[in-house]
C-alpha positions as CSV (number, residue, x, y, z in Angstrom):
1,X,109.0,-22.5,-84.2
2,X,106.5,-20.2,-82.9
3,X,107.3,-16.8,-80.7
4,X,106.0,-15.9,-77.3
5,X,103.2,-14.0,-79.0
6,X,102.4,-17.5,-80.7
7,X,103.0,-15.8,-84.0
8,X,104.9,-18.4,-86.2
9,X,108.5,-17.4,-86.5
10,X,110.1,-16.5,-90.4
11,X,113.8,-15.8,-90.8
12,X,112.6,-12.3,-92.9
13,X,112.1,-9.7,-89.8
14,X,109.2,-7.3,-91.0
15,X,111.0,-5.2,-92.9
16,X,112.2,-7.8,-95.2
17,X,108.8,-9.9,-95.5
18,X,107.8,-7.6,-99.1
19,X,111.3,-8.1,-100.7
20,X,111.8,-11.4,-101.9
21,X,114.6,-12.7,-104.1
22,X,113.5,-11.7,-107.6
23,X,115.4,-15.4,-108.7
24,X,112.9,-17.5,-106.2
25,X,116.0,-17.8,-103.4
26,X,114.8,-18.5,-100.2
27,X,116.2,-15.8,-97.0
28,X,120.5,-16.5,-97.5
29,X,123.1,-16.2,-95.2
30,X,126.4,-15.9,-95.9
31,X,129.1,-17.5,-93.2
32,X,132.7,-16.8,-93.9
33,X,134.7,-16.9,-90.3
34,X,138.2,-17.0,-89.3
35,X,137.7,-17.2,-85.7
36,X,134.4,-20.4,-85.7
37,X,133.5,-19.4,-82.0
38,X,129.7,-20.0,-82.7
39,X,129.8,-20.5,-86.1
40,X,127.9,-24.1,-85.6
41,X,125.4,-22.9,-83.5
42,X,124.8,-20.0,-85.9
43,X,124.5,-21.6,-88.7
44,X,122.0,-24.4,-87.3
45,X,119.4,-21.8,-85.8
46,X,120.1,-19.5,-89.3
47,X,118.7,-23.4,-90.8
48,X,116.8,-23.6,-88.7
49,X,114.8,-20.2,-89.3
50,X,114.6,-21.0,-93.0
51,X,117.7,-19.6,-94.1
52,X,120.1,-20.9,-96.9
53,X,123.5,-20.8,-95.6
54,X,126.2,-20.2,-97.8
55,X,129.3,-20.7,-97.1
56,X,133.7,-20.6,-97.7
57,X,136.4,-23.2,-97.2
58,X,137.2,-24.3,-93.8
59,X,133.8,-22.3,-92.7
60,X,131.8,-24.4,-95.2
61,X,133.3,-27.8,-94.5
62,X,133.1,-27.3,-90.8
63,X,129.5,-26.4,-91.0
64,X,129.2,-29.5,-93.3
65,X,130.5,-32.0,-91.1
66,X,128.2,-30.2,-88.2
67,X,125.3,-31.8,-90.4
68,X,124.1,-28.5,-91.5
69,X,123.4,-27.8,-95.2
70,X,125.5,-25.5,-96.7
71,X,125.6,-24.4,-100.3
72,X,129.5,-23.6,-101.2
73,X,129.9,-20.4,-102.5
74,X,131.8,-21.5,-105.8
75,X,127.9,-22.5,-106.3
76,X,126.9,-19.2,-105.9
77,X,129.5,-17.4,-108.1
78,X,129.9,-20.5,-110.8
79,X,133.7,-19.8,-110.2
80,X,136.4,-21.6,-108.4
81,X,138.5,-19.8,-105.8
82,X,141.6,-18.9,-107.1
83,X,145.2,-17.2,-106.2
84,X,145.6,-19.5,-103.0
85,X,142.4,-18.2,-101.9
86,X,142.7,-14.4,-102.2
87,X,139.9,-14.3,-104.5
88,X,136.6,-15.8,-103.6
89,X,134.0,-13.9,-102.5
90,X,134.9,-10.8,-104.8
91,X,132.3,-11.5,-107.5
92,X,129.2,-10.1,-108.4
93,X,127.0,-12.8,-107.4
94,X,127.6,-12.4,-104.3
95,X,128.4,-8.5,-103.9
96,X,125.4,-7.9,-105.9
97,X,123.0,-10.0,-103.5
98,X,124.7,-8.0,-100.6
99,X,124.1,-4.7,-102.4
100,X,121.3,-4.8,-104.3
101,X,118.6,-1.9,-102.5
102,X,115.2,-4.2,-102.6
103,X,113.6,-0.6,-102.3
104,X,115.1,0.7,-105.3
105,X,113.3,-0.5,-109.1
106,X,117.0,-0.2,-111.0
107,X,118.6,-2.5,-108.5
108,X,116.2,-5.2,-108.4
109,X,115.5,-5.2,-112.1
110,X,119.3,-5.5,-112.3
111,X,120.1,-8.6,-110.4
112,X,116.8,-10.1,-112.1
113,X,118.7,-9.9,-114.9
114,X,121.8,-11.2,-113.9
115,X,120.1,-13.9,-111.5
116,X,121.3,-13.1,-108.4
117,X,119.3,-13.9,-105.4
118,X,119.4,-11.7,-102.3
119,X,121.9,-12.8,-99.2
120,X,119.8,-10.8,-95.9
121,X,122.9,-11.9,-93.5
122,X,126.6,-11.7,-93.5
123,X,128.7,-12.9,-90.3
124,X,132.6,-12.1,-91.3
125,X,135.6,-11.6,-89.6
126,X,139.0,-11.2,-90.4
127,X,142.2,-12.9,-90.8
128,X,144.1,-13.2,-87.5
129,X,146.7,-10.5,-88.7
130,X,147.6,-9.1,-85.4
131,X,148.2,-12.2,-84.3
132,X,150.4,-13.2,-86.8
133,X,152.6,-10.2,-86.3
134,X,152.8,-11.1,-82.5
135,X,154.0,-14.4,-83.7
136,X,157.1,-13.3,-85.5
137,X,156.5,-13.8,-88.5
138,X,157.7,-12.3,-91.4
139,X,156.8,-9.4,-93.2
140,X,155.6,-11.5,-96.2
141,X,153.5,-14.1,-94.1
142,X,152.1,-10.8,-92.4
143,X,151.1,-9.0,-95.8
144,X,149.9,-12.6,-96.9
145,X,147.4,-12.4,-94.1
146,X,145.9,-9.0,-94.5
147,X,142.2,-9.6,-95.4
148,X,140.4,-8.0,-98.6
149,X,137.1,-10.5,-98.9
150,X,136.2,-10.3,-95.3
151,X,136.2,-6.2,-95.4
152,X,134.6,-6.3,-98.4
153,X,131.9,-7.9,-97.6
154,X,131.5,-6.6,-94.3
155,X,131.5,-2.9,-95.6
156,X,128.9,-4.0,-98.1
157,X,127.0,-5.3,-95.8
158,X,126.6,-2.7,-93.5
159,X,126.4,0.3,-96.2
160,X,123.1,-1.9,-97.0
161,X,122.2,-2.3,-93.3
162,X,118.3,-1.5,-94.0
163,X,117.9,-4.9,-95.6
164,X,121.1,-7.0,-94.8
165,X,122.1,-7.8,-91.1
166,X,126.1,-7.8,-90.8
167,X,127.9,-9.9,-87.6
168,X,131.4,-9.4,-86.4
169,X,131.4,-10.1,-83.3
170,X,130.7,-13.8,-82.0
171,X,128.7,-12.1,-79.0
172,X,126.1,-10.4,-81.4
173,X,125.6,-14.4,-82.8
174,X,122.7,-15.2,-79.9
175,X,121.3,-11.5,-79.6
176,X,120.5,-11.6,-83.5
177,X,119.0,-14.8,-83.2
178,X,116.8,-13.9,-80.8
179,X,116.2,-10.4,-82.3
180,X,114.7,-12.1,-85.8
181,X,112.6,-14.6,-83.3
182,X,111.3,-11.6,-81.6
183,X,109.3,-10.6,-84.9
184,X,110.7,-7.2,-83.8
185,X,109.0,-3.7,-85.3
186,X,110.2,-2.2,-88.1
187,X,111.9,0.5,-85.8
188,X,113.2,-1.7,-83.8
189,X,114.6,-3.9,-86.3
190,X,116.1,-0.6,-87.8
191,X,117.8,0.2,-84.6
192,X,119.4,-3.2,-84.0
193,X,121.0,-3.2,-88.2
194,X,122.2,0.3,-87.6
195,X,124.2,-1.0,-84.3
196,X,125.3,-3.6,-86.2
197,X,126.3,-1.4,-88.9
198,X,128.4,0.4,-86.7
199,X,130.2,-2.3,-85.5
200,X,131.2,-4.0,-88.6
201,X,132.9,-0.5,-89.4
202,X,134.4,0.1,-86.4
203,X,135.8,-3.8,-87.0
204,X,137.3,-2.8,-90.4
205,X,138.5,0.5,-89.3
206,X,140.6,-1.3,-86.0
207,X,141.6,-3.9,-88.5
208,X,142.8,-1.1,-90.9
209,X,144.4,0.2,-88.1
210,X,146.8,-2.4,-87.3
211,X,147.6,-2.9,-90.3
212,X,148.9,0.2,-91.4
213,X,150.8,0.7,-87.5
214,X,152.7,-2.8,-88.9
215,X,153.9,-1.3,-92.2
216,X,154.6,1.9,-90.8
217,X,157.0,0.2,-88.4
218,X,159.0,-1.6,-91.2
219,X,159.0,1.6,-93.0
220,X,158.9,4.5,-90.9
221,X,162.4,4.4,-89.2
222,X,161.3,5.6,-86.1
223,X,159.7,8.6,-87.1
224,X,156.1,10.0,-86.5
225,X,153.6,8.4,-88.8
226,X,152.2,11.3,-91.0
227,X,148.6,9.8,-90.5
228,X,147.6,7.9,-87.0
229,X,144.7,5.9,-86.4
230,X,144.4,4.1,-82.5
231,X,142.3,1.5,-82.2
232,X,140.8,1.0,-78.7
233,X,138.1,-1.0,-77.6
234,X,135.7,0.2,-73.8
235,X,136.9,-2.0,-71.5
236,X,134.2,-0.6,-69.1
237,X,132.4,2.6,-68.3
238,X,133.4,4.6,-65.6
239,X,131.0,5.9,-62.6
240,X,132.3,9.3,-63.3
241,X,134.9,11.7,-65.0
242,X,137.6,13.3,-62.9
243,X,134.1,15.5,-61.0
244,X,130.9,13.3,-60.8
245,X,129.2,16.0,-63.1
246,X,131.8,14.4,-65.8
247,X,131.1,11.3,-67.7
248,X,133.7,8.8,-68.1
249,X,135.1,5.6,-69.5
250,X,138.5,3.5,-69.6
251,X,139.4,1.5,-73.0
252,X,142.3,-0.8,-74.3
253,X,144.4,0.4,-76.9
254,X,144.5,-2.6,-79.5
255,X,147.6,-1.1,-81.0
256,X,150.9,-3.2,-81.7
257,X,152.7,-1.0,-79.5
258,X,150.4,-2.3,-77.0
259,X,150.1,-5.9,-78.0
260,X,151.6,-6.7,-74.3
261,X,148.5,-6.0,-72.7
262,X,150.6,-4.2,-69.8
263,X,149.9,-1.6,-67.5
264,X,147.6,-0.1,-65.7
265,X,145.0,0.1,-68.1
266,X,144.9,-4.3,-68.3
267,X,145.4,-4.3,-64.5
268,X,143.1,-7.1,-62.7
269,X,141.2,-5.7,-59.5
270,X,141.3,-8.5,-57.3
271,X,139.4,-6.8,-54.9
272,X,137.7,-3.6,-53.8
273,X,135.4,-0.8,-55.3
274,X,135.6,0.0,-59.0
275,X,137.7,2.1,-60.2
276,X,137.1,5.7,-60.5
277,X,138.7,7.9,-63.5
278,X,141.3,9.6,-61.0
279,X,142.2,5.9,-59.7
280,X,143.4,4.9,-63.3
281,X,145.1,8.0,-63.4
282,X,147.2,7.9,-59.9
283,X,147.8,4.6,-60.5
284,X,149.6,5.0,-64.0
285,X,151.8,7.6,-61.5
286,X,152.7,5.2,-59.4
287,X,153.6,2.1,-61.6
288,X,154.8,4.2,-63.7
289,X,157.4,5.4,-60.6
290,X,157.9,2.3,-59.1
291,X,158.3,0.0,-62.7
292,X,161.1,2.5,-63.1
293,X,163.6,0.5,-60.3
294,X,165.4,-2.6,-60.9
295,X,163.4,-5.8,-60.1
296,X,166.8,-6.6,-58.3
297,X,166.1,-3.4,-56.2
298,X,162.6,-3.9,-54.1
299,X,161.1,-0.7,-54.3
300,X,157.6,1.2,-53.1
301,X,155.9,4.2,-54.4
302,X,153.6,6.4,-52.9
303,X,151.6,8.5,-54.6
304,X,148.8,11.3,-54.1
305,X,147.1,13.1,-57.2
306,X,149.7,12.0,-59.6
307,X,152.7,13.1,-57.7
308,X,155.0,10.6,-55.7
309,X,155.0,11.4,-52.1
310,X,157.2,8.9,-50.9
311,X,159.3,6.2,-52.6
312,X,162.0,4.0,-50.9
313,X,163.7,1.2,-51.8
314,X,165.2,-2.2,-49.7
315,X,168.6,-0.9,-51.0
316,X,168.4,2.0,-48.5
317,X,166.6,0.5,-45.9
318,X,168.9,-2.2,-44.9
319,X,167.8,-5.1,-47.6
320,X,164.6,-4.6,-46.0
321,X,161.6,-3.9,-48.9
322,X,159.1,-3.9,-45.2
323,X,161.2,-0.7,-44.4
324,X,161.4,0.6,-47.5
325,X,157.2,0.4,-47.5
326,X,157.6,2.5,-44.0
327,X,159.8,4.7,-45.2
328,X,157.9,5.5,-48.2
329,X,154.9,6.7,-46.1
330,X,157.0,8.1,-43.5
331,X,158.4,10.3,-46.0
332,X,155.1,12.5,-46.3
333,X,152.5,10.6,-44.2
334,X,150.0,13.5,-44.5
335,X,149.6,13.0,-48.4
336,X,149.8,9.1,-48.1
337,X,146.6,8.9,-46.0
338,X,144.5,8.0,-49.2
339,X,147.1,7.4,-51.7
340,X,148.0,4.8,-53.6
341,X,151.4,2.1,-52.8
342,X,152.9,0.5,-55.6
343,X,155.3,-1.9,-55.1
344,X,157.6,-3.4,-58.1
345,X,158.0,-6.8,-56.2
346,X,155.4,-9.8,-55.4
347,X,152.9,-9.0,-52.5
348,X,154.2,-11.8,-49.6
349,X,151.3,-12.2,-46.4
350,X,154.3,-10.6,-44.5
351,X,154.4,-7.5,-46.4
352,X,150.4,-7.6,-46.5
353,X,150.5,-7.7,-43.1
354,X,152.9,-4.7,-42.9
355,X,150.4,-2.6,-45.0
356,X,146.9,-3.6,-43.3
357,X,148.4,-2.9,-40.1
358,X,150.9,0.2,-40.3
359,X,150.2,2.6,-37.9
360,X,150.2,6.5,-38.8
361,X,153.5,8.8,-38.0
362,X,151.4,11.1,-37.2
363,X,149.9,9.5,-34.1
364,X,151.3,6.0,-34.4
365,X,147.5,4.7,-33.6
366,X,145.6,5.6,-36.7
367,X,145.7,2.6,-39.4
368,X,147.5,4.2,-42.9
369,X,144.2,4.4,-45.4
370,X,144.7,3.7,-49.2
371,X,143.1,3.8,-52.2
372,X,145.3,1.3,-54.2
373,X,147.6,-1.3,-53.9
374,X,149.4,-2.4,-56.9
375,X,151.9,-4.5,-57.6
376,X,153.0,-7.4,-60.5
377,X,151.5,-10.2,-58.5
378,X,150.6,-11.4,-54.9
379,X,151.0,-14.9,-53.3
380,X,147.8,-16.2,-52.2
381,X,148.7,-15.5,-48.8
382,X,149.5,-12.1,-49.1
383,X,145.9,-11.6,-51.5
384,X,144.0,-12.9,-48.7
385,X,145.4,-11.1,-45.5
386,X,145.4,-7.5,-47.5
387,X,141.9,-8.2,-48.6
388,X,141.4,-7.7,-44.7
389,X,142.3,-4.8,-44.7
390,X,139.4,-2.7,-46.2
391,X,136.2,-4.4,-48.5
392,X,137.0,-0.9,-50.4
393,X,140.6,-1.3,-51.1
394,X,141.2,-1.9,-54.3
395,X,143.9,-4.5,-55.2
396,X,145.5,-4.4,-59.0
397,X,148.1,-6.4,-60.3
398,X,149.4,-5.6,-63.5
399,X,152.5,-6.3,-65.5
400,X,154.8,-3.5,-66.3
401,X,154.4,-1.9,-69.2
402,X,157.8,-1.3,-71.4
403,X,157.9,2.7,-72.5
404,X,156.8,3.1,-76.3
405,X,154.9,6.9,-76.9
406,X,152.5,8.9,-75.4
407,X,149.5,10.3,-77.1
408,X,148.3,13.5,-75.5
409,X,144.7,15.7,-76.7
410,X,145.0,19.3,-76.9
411,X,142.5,21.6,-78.1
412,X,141.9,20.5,-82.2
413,X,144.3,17.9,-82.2
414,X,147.0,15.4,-80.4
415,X,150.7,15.7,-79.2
416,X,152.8,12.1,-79.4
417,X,155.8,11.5,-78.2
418,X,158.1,8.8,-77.4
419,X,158.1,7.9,-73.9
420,X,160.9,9.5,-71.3
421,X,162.5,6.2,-70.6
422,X,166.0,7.5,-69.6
423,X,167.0,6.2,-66.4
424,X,170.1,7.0,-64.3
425,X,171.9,3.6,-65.5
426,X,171.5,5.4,-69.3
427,X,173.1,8.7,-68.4
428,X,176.6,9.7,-67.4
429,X,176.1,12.0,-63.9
430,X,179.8,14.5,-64.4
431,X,180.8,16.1,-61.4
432,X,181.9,19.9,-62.3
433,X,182.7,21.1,-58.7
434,X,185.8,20.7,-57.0
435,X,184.3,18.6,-54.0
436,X,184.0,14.5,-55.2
437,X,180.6,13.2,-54.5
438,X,181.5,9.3,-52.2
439,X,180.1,6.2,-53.9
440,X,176.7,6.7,-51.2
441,X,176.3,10.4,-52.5
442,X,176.2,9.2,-56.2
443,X,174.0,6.2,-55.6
444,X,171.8,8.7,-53.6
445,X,172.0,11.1,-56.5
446,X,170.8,8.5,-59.0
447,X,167.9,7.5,-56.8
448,X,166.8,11.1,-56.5
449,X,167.5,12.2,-60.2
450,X,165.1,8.4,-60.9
451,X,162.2,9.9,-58.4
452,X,162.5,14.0,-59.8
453,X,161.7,12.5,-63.8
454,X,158.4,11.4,-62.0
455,X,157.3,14.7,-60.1
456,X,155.1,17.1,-62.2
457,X,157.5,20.8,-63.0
458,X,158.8,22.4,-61.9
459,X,160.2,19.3,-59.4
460,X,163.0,18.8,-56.9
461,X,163.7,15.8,-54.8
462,X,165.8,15.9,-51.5
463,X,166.7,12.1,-50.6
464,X,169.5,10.0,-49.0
465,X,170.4,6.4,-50.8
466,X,167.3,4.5,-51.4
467,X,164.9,7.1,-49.7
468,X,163.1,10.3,-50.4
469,X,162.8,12.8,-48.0
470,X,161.0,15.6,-49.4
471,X,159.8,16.6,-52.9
472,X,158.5,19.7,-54.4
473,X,156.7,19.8,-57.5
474,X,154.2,21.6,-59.5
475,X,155.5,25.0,-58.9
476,X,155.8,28.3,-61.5
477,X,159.1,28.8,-59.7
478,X,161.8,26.2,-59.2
479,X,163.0,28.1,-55.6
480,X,159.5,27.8,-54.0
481,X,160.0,23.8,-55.0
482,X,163.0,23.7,-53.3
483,X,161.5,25.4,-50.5
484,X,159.2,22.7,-50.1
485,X,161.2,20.1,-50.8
486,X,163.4,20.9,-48.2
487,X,160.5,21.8,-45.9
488,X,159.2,18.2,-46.2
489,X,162.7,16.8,-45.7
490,X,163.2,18.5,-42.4
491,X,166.7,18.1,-40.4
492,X,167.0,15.3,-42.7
493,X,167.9,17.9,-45.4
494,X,171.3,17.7,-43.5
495,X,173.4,15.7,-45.3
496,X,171.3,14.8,-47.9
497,X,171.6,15.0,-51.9
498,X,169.3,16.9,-54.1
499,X,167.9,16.1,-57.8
500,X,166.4,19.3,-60.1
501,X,164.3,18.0,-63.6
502,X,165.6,21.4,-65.2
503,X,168.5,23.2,-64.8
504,X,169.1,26.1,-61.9
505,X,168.3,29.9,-64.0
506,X,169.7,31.7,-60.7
507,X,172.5,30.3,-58.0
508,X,172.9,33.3,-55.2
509,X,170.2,33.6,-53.0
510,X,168.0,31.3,-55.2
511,X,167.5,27.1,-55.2
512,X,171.3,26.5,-55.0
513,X,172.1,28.7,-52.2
514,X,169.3,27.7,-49.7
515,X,170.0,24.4,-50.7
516,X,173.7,24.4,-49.4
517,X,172.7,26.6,-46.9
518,X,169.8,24.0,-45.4
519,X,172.8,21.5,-45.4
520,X,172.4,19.5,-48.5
521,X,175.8,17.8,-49.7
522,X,175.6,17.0,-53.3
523,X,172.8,18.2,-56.2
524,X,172.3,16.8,-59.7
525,X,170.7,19.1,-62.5
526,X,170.9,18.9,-66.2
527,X,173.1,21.7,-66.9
528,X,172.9,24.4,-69.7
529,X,171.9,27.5,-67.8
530,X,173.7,30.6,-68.9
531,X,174.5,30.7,-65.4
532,X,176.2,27.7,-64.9
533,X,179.0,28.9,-63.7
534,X,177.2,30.9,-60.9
535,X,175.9,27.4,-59.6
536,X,179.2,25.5,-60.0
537,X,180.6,28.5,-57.5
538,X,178.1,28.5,-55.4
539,X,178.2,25.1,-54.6
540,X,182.2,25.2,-54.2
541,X,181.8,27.8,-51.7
542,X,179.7,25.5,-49.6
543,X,181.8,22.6,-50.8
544,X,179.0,20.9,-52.1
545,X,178.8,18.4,-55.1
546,X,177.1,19.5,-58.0
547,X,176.8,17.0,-60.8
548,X,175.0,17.5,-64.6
549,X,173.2,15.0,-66.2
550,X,172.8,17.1,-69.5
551,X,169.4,15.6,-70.2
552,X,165.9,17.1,-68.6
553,X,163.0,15.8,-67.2
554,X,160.4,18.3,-67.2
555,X,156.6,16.9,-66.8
556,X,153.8,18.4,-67.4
C-alpha cells in the first residue's frame, strides 16, 4: 500500500525503521483481547502492513478462523500455558521483546543472546471483572477473574512507549492504523505513543481500582477504606465552570457503588442546550429532593441554585400530581422562573401540557420559564408536546440513584461520607408537648421534616400536608430562616406545621416564639438543645405541637 504522499507504506513508523529485531523477526504484534470488538479488523490491516501477529487462546483462534496468520504465543515462549490459563504471557520471550530499549547497547546485546525478537505493538485488555461482580458471582469466581498477564503487559508496554505502541481501547484500533499509514514524523509519532501510554495506565489504574473497591467491601465492614482510588472516565467537557472564566467538565464514576449507572450524572438530554456545570449541579438538588418521595406518592420539585423552592405532592393536592406541579411553583414563583422541575413520576402529554403552558402567579399571563425538566421517563406523547415548549429546554431522564457516600474536595484532601438517606418512614417523630399533633399535622410534619433535609443550613420549612409554603435556608442564624420562611408562606403560615434541620438554641423571642406567634400549629426539630425545655414551654403556651426527631439534617 502506498500513502497519499505516494511513499510506500512499512508497518515500522520512522522512529522504528533503524531498530530491527537483532534475531531477523519481522515488525510483531502482539493481540491478547478479552473484549474482540475490532480485534479482526486489527489484526488483518496489522498483516496487512507487514506485521507478525502473535497471538493467545480464544484471541488466536478467532483471528485464525478470520483467515489471518497468527503465530501462537506457546511458539514464542517454547512453553505451554499452564494453571488454567493464569500463566501465559509471563515469560521472558515475550516480556523481554516488549522491554528491550532498541536504543540502549546492554539491551539489545541481551535478547541477542537469548533470541528474542522485538514485539513494536501490544493491544490488551482485561478480564471482564467488573462485570462479573455485577453478575453475582462469588467472591472466588471474582478473584479468579482479576487479570495479571493483561496488566503486565500493558504496563510494559507503555513504560517502553518510545518504541512499542500499546492499545486499550477498541476506539484507538482505526486511529493507530491510520497513524503508522501516515508515515508520521518522529515528533509526531512520539506524541501519539505518549497518549497511548497514558491510556494504557490510566486502564490498569481504573482496573486496579475496582478491584480493590470489591475486596474492600467483603472486608471492610462498612468502614472507610484507609486508601481510596475513584475511577472516572469524561463523559464530556463542559462549556464552562460555575463563571465562564472557569473551565469545566462532567465524568462517570466507574466505581461499584456506582455500577447502576443512576443519576443525574447518566441522565439522557432528550432535548435542549447542553448542559452547563451549574445545570448538573441544580439538577442533582432536585432529583435528589424529589427521588426522596414514595413512587406511590407523585411528587414535583422545584429548585433554584441548589435550594428547593417549591415541592408538592398529589397526596396534598387532591390525588392530583397536575396540582401538585402548580403548587410547587406557586409556592415561590419568583425563584421558579428559571429553575429546574423534577418530577418522581413518568412525564404524560397531559402533564407536558400543564408545564409548557402554566401561566405565572405573578401575572397569570407570563409562560413559567425553566431550565430543566427531569424526571424517570416520559411517554412519547408527553416528550414531544414539552419539546414545544422551548428548543432550549433541556429534558433529562434519569433513573434514581440509591444513596451510597459522598466524596467531597477540600483544600489538600477529600471528606467521604455515607449518604443522609434517613427519611421520615426511618425515624420515630415523639411528641413532647402537651397538645397531640391530628393524623394531617403529623403527615404534614413528615413532609416538611422530608423537604428541610434538602435545604442548605441553617433550613426551616413551613408546609401543610403534601405542600410547602415557605422555606428558609442558608442563613448564619436559624431565626432570620424562620423569618423567611414564614415570610414566603404568608397567611398560609396560619395553621401550618413547621420542620427545623437542627435543633432550636433559643425559644422566647427567637424561632419558636414568632413561629407560634405567626400562627403555626405543630414544629418538628431534632431535639438536644440545652434549652429544650424552653421550647417544649413555649410551644405549650401557644398550644402548639412540638415533636423531636433526634436525628439532624444539617447541609452544607
Amino acid at each position: 500500500p502506498t500513502a497519499r504522499n505516494g511513499k510506500k507504506v512499512v508497518a515500522r513508523d520512522i522512529r522504528m525503521r533503524a531498530f530491527a529485531s537483532p534475531n531477523g523477526a519481522k515488525p510483531r504484534a502482539l493481540i491478547s483481547l478479552s473484549d474482540k470488538t475490532g480485534m479482526i479488523e486489527l489484526a488483518k490491516e496489522l498483516a496487512a502492513l507487514g506485521y507478525e501477529v502473535i497471538s493467545t487462546g480464544g484471541s488466536a483462534k478467532a483471528i485464525a478462523d478470520a483467515g489471518v496468520a497468527v503465530t501462537p504465543v506457546d511458539q514464542i515462549t517454547n512453553f505451554p500455558e499452564m494453571l488454567d490459563g493464569r500463566v501465559k504471557t509471563l515469560h521472558p520471550g515475550i516480556h523481554g521483546g516488549i522491554l528491550a530499549r532498541r536504543d540502549l547497547a546492554s539491551h539489545v546485546a541481551s535478547v541477542t543472546e537469548h533470541d528474542i525478537g522485538y514485539i513494536d505493538l501490544v493491544a490488551v485488555n482485561l478480564y471482564p471483572f467488573r462485570e462479573t461482580v455485577a453478575g453475582g458471582a462469588d467472591f472466588a469466581t471474582c478473584v479468579e477473574n482479576i487479570d495479571i498477564g493483561g496488566p503486565t503487559m500493558i504496563r510494559a508496554a507503555a513504560k517502553n512507549h518510545p518504541f512499542v505502541y500499546t492499545l486499550t481501547d477498541t476506539a484507538d484500533y482505526a486511529p493507530l492504523i491510520a497513524h503508522i499509514k501516515s508515515s508520521p514524523s518522529p515528533a509526531d509519532d512520539l506524541k501519539m505513543r505518549k497518549m497511548l501510554a497514558w491510556k494504557a495506565y490510566q486502564h490498569c489504574a481504573s482496573y486496579d481500582a475496582v478491584v480493590s473497591e470489591y475486596i474492600w467491601s467483603q472486608i471492610g465492614e462498612g468502614a472507610p477504606a484507609p486508601e481510596l482510588c475513584v475511577p472516572m472516565t469524561m463523559r464530556e467537557s463542559l462549556r464552562y465552570g460555575e463563571n465562564p472564566h472557569q473551565t469545566a467538565a462532567v465524568y462517570n464514576d466507574d466505581s461499584l457503588a456506582e455500577g447502576g449507572r443512576a443519576g443525574v450524572g447518566q441522565a439522557i438530554l432528550h432535548h435542549g442546550k447542553e448542559m452547563s456545570y451549574n445545570n448538573f449541579l441544580d439538577a442533582e438538588a432536585a432529583y435528589t429532593c424529589v427521588s426522596d418521595f414514595p413512587t406511590s406518592d407523585p411528587s414535583c420539585v422545584v429548585v433554584k441554585h441548589t435550594n428547593p423552592c417549591g415541592v408538592a405532592s398529589a397526596s396534598g393536592c387532591g390525588g392530583d400530581v397536575l396540582e401538585a406541579y402548580r403548587a410547587a411553583v406557586r409556592a415561590d414563583p419568583i425563584s421558579a422562573f428559571g429553575g429546574i422541575v423534577a418530577f418522581n413520576c413518568e412525564v404524560t402529554a397531559e402533564l407536558a401540557r400543564e408545564i409548557r403552558e402554566f401561566r405565572s402567579p405573578q401575572d397569570g399571563e407570563t409562560r413559567m420559564f425553566y431550565e430543566i425538566v427531569i424526571a424517570p421517563s416520559y411517554t412519547p406523547e408527553g416528550l414531544e408536546v414539552l419539546k414545544g415548549k422551548s428548543k432550549m429546554l433541556r429534558i433529562l431522564e434519569a433513573k434514581p440513584r440509591s444513596p451510597s457516600s459522598t466524596l467531597r474536595q477540600v483544600g489538600g484532601g477529600w471528606l467521604q461520607q455515607q449518604s443522609d438517606s434517613l427519611l421520615p418512614e426511618d425515624i420515630t417523630f415523639t411528641v413532647v408537648s402537651e397538645a397531640q399533633p391530628t393524623a394531617d399535622q403529623l403527615d404534614a410534619l413528615k413532609f416538611a421534616w422530608r423537604v428541610v433535609k434538602h435545604v442548605k443550613s441553617n433550613a426551616i420549612t413551613v408546609a401543610t400536608k403534601g405542600r410547602l409554603l415557605g422555606m428558609g435556608s442558608g442563613q448564619p442564624n436559624r431565626v432570620n430562616s424562620v423569618r423567611i420562611a414564614l415570610e414566603k408562606a404568608g397567611e398560609e403560615a396560619t395553621g401550618a406545621v413547621m420542620a427545623s434541620d437542627a435543633f432550636f438554641p433559643f425559644a422566647w423571642g427567637d424561632s419558636v416564639e414568632k413561629a407560634c406567634q405567626a400562627g403555626v400549629k405543630a414544629i418538628a426539630h431534632p431535639g438536644g438543645s440545652m434549652r429544650d425545655q424552653d421550647a417544649i414551654d413555649c410551644c405549650n403556651k401557644y398550644n402548639v405541637v412540638l415533636v423531636t426527631t433526634g436525628h439532624r439534617h444539617f447541609r452544607h
